[in-house]
C-alpha positions, 0 to 999 in steps of 0.5 A, spaced: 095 519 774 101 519 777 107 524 774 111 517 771 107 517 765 103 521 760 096 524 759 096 518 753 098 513 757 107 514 755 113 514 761 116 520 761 123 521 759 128 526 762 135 527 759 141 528 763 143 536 761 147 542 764 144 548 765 141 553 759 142 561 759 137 563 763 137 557 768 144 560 771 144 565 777 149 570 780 151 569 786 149 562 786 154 556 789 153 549 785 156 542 789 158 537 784 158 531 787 160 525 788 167 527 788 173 523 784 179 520 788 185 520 784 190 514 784 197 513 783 196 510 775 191 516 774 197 521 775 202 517 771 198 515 766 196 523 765 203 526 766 205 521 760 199 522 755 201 529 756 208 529 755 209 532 762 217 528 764 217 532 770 221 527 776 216 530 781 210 527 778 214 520 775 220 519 779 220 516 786 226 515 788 227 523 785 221 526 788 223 523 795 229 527 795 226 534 793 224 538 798 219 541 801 214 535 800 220 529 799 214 525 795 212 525 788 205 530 787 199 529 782 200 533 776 197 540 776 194 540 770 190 533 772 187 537 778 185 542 773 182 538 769 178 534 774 176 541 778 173 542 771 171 536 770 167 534 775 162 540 774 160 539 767 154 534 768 151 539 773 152 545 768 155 544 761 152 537 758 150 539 752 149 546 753 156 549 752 158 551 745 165 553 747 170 554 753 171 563 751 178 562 757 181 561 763 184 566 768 186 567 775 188 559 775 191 557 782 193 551 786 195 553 793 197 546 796 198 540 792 195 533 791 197 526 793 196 520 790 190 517 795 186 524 796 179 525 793 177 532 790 170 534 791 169 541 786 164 547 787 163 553 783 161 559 784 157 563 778 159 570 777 157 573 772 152 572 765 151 576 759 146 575 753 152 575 746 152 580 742 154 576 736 152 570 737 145 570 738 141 564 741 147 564 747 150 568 752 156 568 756 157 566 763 162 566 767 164 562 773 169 560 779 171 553 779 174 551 787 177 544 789 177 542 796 181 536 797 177 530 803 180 536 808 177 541 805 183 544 804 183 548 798 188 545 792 186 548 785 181 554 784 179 558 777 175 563 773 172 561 766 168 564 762 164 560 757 159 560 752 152 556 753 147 556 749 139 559 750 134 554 751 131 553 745 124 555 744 118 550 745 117 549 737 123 546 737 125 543 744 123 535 742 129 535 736 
């Protein structure tokens, strides 16, 4: 019998989901891949849903005059986004109950139209929630590198994730 089917004959299915509790180690690093290359009508259309009338993401002729980068940048809050974004089928999909907060939030060097983001993370710590049982907290740190490694946006992010449930309960 080959590992695709079960005992009774059935193909087995595996559901898409992010880490459990007990599934996080400290001290480990996760690549997320692939990575996300961020186009002009990303930025525009980011900046404009969220209201942000900033020249320097919407004004070419504006951002062309302004130094020091004479050219118009990716929205900061659309790198956050997608830093967070791009971890989430790795580690929170369908596991995570809530974003606790966010600190320590930087971006040393800014995003073009064109560049590609690739994230990692790092997870820093774990706690078992003493109020909430069945959940733990777990903390992380969020880097994006740009196509040239260079970092460009990094944070600290504490989230609440569920515990594996028990195998009585595991096929509802």
């Amino acid at each position: 019998m080959d590992d695709s089917t079960s005992a009774a004959g059935e193909s087995r299915r595996i559901v898409q989901r992010g880490l459990w509790f007990e599934e996080f180690e400290v001290g480990t690093t996760y690549e997320h891949r692939p990575g996300r290359t961020v186009t002009e009508a990303d930025n525009v259309l980011f900046t404009t849903l969220t209201m942000n009338t900033q020249p320097l993401h919407l004004d070419a002729h504006e951002s062309s005059q302004q130094p020091p980068f004479h050219e118009r940048l990716v929205n900061s809050m659309f790198t956050f986004s997608t830093l967070v974004g791009l971890s989430v089928s790795q580690l929170t999909l369908g596991t995570i109950v809530a974003n606790l907060g966010f600190s320590e939030v930087k971006f040393p060097a800014p995003v073009r139209h064109g560049d590609t983001l690739y994230a990692e993370t790092l997870v820093t710590g774990k706690r078992a929630s003493s109020s909430r049982p069945g959940e733990g907290v777990v903390s992380l740190r969020h880097i994006a590198r740009n196509q040239h490694g260079e970092v460009v946006a990094s944070a600290d992010r504490s989230t609440l994730v569920r515990m594996k449930p028990d195998e009585t309960n595991a096929d509802e």
